[in-house]
C-alpha atoms as an extended CHARMM CRD file, in Angstrom:
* protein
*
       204  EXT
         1         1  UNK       CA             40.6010000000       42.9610000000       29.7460000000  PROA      1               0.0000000000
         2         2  UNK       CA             42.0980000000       46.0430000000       29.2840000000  PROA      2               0.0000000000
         3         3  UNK       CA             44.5610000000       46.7660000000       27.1910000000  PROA      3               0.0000000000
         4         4  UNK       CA             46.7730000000       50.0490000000       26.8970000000  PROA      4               0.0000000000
         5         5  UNK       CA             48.8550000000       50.8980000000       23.9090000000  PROA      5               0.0000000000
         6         6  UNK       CA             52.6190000000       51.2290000000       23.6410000000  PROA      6               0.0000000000
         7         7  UNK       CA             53.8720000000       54.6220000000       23.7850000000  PROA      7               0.0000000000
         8         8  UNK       CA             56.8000000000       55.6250000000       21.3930000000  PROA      8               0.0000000000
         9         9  UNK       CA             60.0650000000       57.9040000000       21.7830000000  PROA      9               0.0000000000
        10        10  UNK       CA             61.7530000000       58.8170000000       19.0520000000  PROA      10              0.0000000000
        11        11  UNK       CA             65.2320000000       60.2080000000       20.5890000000  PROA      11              0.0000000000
        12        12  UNK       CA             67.1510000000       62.6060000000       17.6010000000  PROA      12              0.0000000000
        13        13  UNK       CA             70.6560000000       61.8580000000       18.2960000000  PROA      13              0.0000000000
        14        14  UNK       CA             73.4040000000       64.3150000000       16.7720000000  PROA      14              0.0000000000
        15        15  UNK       CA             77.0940000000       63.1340000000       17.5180000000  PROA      15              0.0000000000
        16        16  UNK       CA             79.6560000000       61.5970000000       15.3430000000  PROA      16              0.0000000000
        17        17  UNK       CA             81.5950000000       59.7000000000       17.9950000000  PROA      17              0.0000000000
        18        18  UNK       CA             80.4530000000       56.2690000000       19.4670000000  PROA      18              0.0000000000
        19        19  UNK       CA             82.2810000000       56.1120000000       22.1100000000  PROA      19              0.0000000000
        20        20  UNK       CA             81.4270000000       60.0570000000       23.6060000000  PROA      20              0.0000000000
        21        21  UNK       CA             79.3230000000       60.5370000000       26.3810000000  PROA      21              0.0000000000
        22        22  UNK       CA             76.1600000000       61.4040000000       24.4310000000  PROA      22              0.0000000000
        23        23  UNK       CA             76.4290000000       57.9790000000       22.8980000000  PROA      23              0.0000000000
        24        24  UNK       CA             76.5390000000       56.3470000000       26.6240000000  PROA      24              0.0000000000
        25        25  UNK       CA             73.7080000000       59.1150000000       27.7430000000  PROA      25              0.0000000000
        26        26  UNK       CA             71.5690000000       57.9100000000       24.8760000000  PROA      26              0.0000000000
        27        27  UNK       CA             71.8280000000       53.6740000000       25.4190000000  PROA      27              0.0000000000
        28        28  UNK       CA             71.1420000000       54.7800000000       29.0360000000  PROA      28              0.0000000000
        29        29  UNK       CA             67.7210000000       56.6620000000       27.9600000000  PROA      29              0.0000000000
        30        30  UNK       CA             67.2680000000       53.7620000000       25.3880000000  PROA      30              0.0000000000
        31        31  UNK       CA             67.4940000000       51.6170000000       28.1300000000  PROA      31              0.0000000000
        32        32  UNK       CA             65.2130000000       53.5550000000       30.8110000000  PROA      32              0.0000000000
        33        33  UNK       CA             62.4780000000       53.8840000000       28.1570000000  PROA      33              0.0000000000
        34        34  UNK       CA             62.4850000000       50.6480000000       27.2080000000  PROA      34              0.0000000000
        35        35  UNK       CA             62.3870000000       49.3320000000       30.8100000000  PROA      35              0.0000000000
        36        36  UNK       CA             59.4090000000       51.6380000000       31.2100000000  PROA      36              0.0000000000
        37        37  UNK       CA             57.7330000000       50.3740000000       28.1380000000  PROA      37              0.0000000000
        38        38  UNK       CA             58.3780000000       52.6190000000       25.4970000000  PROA      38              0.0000000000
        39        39  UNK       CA             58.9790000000       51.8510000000       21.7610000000  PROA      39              0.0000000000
        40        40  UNK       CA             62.1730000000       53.5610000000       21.2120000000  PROA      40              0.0000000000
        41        41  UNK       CA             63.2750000000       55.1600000000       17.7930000000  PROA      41              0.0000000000
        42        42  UNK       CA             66.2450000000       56.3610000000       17.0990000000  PROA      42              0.0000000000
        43        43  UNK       CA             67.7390000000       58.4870000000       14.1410000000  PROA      43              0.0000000000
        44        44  UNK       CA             71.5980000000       58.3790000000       14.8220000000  PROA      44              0.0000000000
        45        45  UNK       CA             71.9310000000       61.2590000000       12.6220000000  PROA      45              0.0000000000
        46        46  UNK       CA             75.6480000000       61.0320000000       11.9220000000  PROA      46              0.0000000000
        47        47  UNK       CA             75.0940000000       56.9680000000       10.7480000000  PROA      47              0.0000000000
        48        48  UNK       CA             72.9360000000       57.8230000000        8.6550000000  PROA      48              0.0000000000
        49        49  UNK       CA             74.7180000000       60.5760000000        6.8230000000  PROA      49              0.0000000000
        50        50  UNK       CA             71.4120000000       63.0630000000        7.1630000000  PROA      50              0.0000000000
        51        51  UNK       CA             71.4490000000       65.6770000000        4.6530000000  PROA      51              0.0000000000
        52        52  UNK       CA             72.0490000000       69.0410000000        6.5330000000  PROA      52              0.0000000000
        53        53  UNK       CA             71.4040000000       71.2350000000        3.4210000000  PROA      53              0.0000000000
        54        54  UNK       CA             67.9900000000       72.3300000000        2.8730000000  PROA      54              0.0000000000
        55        55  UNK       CA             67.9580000000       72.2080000000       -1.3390000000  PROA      55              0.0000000000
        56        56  UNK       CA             65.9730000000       71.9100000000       -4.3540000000  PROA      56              0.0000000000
        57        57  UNK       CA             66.4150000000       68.0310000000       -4.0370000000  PROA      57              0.0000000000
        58        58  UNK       CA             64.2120000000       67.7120000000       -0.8610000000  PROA      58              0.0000000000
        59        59  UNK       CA             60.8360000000       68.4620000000       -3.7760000000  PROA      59              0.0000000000
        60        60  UNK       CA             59.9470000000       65.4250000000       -5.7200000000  PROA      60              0.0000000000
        61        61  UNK       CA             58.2590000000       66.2270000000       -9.0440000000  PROA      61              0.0000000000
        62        62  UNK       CA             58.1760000000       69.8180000000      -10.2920000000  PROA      62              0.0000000000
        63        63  UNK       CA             58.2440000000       73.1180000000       -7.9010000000  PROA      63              0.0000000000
        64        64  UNK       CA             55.4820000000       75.7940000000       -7.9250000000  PROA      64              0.0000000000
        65        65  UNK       CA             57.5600000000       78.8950000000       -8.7020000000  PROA      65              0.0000000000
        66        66  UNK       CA             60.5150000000       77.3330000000      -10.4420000000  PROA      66              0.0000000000
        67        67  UNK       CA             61.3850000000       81.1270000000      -11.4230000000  PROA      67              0.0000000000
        68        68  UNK       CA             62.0620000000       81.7520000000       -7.2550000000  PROA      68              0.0000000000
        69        69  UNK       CA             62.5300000000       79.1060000000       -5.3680000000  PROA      69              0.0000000000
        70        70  UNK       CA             61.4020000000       79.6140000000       -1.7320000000  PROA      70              0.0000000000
        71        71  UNK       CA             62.1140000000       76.9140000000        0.6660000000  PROA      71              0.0000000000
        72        72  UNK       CA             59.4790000000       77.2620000000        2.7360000000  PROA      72              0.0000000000
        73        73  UNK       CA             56.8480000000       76.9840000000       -0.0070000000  PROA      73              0.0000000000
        74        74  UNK       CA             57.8860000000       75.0660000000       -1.9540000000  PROA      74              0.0000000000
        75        75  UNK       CA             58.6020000000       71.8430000000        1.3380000000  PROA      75              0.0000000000
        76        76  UNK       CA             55.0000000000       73.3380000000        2.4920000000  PROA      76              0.0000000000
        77        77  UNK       CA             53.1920000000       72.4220000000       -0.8150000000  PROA      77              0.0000000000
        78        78  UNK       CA             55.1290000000       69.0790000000       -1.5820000000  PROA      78              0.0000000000
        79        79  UNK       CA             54.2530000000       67.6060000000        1.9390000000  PROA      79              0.0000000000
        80        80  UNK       CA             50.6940000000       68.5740000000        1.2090000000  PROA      80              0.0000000000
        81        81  UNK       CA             50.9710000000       66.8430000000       -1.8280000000  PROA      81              0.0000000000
        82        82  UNK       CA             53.4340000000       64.0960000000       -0.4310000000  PROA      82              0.0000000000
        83        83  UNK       CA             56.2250000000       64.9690000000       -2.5890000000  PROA      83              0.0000000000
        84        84  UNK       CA             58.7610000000       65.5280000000       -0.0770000000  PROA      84              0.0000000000
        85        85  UNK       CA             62.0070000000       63.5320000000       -0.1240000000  PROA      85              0.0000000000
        86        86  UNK       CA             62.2800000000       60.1700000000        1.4470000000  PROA      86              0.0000000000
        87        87  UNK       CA             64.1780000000       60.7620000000        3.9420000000  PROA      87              0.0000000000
        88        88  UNK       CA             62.0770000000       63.9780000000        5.5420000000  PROA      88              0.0000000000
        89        89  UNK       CA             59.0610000000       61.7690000000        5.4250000000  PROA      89              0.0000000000
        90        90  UNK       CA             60.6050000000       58.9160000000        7.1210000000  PROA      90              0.0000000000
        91        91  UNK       CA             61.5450000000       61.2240000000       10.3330000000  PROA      91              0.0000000000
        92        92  UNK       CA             58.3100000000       63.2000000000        9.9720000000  PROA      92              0.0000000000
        93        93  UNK       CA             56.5600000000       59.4740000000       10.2530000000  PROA      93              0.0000000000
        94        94  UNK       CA             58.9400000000       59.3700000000       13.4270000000  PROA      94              0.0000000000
        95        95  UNK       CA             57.8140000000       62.1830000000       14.8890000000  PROA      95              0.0000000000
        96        96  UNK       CA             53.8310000000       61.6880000000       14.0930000000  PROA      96              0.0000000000
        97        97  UNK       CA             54.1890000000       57.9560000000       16.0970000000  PROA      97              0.0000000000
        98        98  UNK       CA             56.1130000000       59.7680000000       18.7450000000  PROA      98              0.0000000000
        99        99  UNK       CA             54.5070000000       60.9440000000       22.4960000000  PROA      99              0.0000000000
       100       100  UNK       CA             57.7950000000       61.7870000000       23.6730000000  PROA      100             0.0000000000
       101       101  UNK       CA             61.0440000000       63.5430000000       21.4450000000  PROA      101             0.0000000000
       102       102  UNK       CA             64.6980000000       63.6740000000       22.6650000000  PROA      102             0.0000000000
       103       103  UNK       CA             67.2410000000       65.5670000000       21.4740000000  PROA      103             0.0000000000
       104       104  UNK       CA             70.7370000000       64.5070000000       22.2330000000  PROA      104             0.0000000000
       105       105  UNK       CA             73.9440000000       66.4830000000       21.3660000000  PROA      105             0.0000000000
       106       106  UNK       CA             76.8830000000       68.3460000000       22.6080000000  PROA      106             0.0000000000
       107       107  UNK       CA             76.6940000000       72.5590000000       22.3270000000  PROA      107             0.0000000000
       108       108  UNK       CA             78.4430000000       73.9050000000       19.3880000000  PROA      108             0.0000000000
       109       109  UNK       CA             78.9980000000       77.6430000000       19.7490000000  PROA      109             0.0000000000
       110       110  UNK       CA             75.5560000000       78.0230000000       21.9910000000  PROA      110             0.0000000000
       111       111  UNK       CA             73.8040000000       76.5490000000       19.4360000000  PROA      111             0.0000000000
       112       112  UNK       CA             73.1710000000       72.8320000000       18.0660000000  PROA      112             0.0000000000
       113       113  UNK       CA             75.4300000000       70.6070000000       15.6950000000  PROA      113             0.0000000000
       114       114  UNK       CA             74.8480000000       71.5070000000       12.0460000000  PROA      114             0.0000000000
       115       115  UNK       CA             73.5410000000       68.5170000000       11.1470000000  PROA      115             0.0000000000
       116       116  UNK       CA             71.0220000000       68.9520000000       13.7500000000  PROA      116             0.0000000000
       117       117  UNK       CA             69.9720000000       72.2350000000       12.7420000000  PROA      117             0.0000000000
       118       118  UNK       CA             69.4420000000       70.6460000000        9.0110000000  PROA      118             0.0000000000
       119       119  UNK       CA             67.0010000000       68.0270000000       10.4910000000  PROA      119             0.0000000000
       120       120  UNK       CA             64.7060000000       71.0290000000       12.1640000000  PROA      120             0.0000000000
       121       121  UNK       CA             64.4660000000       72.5900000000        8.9550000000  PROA      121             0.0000000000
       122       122  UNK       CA             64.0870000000       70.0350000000        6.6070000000  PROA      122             0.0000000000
       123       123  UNK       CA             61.7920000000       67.6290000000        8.9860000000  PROA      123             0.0000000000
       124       124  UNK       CA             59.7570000000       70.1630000000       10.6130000000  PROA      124             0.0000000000
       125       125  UNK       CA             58.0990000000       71.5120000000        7.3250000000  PROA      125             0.0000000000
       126       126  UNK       CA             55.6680000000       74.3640000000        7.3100000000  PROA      126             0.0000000000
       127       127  UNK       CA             52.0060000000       72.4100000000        7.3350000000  PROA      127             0.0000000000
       128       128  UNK       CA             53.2990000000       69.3890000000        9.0870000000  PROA      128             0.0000000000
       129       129  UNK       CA             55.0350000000       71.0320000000       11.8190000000  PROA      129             0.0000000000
       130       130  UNK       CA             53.5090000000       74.8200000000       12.2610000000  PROA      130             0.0000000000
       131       131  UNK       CA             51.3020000000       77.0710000000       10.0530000000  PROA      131             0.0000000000
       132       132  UNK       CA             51.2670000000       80.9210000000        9.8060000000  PROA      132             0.0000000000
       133       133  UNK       CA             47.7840000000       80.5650000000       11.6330000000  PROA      133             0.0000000000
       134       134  UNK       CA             49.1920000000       77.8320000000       14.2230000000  PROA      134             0.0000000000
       135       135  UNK       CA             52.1600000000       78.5330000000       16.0350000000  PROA      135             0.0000000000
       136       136  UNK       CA             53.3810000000       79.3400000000       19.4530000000  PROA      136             0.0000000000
       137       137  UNK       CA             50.8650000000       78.0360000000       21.7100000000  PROA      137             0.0000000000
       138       138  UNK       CA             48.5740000000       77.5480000000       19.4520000000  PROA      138             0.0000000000
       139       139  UNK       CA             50.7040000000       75.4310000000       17.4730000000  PROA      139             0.0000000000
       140       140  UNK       CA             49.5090000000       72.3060000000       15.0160000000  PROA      140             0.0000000000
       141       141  UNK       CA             51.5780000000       69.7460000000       17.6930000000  PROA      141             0.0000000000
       142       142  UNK       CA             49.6780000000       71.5670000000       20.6280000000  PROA      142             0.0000000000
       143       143  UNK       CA             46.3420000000       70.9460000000       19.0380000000  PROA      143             0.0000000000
       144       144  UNK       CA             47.0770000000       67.3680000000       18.2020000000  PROA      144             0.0000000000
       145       145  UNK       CA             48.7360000000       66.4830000000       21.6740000000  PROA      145             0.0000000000
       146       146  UNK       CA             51.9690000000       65.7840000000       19.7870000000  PROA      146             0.0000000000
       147       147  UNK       CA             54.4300000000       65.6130000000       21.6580000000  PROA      147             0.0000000000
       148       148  UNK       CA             56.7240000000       66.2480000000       24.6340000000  PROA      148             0.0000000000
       149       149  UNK       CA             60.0770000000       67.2820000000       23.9420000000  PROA      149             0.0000000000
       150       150  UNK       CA             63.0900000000       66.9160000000       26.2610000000  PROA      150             0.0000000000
       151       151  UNK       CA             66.4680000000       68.8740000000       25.0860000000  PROA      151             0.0000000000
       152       152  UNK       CA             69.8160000000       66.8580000000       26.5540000000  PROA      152             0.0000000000
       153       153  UNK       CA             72.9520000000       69.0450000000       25.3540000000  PROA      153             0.0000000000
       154       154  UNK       CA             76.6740000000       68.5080000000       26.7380000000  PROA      154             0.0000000000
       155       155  UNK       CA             78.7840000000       71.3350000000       27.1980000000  PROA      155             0.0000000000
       156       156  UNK       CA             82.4840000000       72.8970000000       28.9130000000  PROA      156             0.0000000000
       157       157  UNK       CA             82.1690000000       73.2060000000       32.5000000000  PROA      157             0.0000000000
       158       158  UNK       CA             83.7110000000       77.0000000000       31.7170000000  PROA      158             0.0000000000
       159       159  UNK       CA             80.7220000000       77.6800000000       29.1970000000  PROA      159             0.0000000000
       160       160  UNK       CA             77.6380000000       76.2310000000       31.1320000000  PROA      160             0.0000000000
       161       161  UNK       CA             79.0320000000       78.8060000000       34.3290000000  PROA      161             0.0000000000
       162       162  UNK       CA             78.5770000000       81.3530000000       32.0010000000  PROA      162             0.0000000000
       163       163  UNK       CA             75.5270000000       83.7530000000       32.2970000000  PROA      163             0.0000000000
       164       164  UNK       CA             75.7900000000       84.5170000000       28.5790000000  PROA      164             0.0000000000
       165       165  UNK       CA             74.4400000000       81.1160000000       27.4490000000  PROA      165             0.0000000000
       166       166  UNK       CA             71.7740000000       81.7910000000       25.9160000000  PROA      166             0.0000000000
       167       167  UNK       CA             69.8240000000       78.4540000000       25.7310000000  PROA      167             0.0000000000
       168       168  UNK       CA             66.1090000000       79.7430000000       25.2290000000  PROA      168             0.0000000000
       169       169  UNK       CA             68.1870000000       80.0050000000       21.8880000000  PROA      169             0.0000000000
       170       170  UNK       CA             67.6260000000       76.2010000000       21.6020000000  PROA      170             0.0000000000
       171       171  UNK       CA             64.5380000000       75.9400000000       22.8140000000  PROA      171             0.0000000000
       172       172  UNK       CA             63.4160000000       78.6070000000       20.1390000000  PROA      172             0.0000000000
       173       173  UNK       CA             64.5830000000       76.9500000000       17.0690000000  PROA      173             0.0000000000
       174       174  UNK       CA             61.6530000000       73.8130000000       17.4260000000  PROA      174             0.0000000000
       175       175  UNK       CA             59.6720000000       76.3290000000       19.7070000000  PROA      175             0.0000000000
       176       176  UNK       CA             58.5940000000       78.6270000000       16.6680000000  PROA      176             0.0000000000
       177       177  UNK       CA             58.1490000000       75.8040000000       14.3320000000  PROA      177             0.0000000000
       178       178  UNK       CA             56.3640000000       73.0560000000       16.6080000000  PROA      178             0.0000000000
       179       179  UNK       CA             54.9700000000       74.4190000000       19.4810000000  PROA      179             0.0000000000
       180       180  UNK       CA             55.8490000000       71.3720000000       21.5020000000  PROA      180             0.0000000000
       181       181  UNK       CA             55.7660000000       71.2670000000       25.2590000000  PROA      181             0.0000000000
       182       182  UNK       CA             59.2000000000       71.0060000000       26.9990000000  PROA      182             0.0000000000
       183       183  UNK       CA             59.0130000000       68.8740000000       29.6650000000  PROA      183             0.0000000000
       184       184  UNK       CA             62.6720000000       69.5440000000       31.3880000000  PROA      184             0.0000000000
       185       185  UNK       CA             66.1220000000       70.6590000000       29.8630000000  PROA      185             0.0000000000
       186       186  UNK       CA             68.8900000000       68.9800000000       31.2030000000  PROA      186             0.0000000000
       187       187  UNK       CA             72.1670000000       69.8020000000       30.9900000000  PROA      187             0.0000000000
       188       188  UNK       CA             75.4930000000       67.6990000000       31.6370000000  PROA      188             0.0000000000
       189       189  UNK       CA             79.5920000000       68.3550000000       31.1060000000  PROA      189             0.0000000000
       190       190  UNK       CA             81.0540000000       67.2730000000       28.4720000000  PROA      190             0.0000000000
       191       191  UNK       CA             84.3960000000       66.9060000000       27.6230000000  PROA      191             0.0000000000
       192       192  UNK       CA             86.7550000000       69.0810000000       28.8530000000  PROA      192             0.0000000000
       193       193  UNK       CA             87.0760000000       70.2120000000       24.7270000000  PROA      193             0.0000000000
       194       194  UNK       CA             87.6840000000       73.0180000000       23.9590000000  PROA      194             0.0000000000
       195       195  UNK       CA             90.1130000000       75.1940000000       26.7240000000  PROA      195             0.0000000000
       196       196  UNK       CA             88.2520000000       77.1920000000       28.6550000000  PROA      196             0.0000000000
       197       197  UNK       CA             86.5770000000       80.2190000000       27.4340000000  PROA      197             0.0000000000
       198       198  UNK       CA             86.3480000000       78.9260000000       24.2150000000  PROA      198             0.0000000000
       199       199  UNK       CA             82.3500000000       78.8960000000       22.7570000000  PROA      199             0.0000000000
       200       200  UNK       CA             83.5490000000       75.9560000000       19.5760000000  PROA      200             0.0000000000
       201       201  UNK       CA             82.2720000000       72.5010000000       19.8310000000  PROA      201             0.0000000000
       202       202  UNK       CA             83.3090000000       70.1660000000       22.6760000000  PROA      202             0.0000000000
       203       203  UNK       CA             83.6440000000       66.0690000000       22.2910000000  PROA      203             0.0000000000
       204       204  UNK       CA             81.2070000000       65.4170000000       25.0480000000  PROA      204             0.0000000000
């Protein structure tokens, strides 16, 4: 008898409205996955009011260099020590069960929601997520086989036709701190928010 373990996806989902189209995208990939056998997390980060602000309050206990606080050391030390905040460990426990990461959001101003940016800092820690020796492609996910990533943004029909788009600028915000391997980027329209021309946040 042979018997092969469940894979997990943990799909990162970063819109406020229920109703929007990356609401229906995601249930569809919840749906797909789970047809196909996955375990499928989700962190709906809007429901559950994720902190965006990277602060003193994501250290439990006291900080190295209370004199200067630096971010970056200070998270890197505390998850070595497990003193990290609740809620970063409970998505970095996510993304350690995880073989497969999607992110779901709309584009705001060629770059991703706030609240989204505040989970790639605050989850993806220095020492859980990259070192100063491992990065790049020779990153700590790389060397653990952790995981694939898959990027689904929404977007104006007027902005995705335009060359300027820089979207390697997504890719390089988990890129330098994870290392992950991308497996495709795909991108759909959104609403039809805002006029055309305009770079601001859509309702897609």
């Amino acid at each position: 008898l042979c018997l092969t373990a469940q894979k997990t996806a943990l799909i990162v989902f970063a819109h406020q409205t229920p109703a929007s189209f990356n609401a229906t995208a995601r249930d569809v990939a919840v749906q797909e996955l789970s047809d196909q056998g996955y375990r499928v997390l989700v962190s709906d980060l809007y429901a559950m009011k994720f902190r965006a602000e990277a602060t003193r309050d994501d250290i439990k206990g006291e900080l190295k260099n209370p004199e200067l606080f630096q971010y970056g050391d200070e998270t890197m030390f505390a998850w070595m020590e497990n003193q990290l905040s609740e809620d970063i460990t409970a998505e970095q426990q996510k993304v350690t069960e995880a073989e497969l990461i999607i992110f779901q959001f709309p584009l705001y101003w060629f770059s991703v929601p706030a609240i989204l940016k505040g989970w790639f800092d605050r989850v993806l820690a220095q020492g859980f997520a990259f070192s100063l020796e491992k990065m790049y492609d020779n990153g700590v996910f790389k060397v653990f086989s952790l995981p694939s990533v898959i990027l689904k943004l929404t977007m104006n029909e007027q902005i995705r036709s335009d060359k300027s788009l820089c979207v390697s600028e997504l890719i390089r915000l988990i890129s330098e701190g994870s290392s992950s391997v991308y497996k495709s980027l795909q991108q759909e329209v959104g609403s039809e928010e805002p006029g055309p021309g305009e770079p601001g946040p859509g309702d897609g």
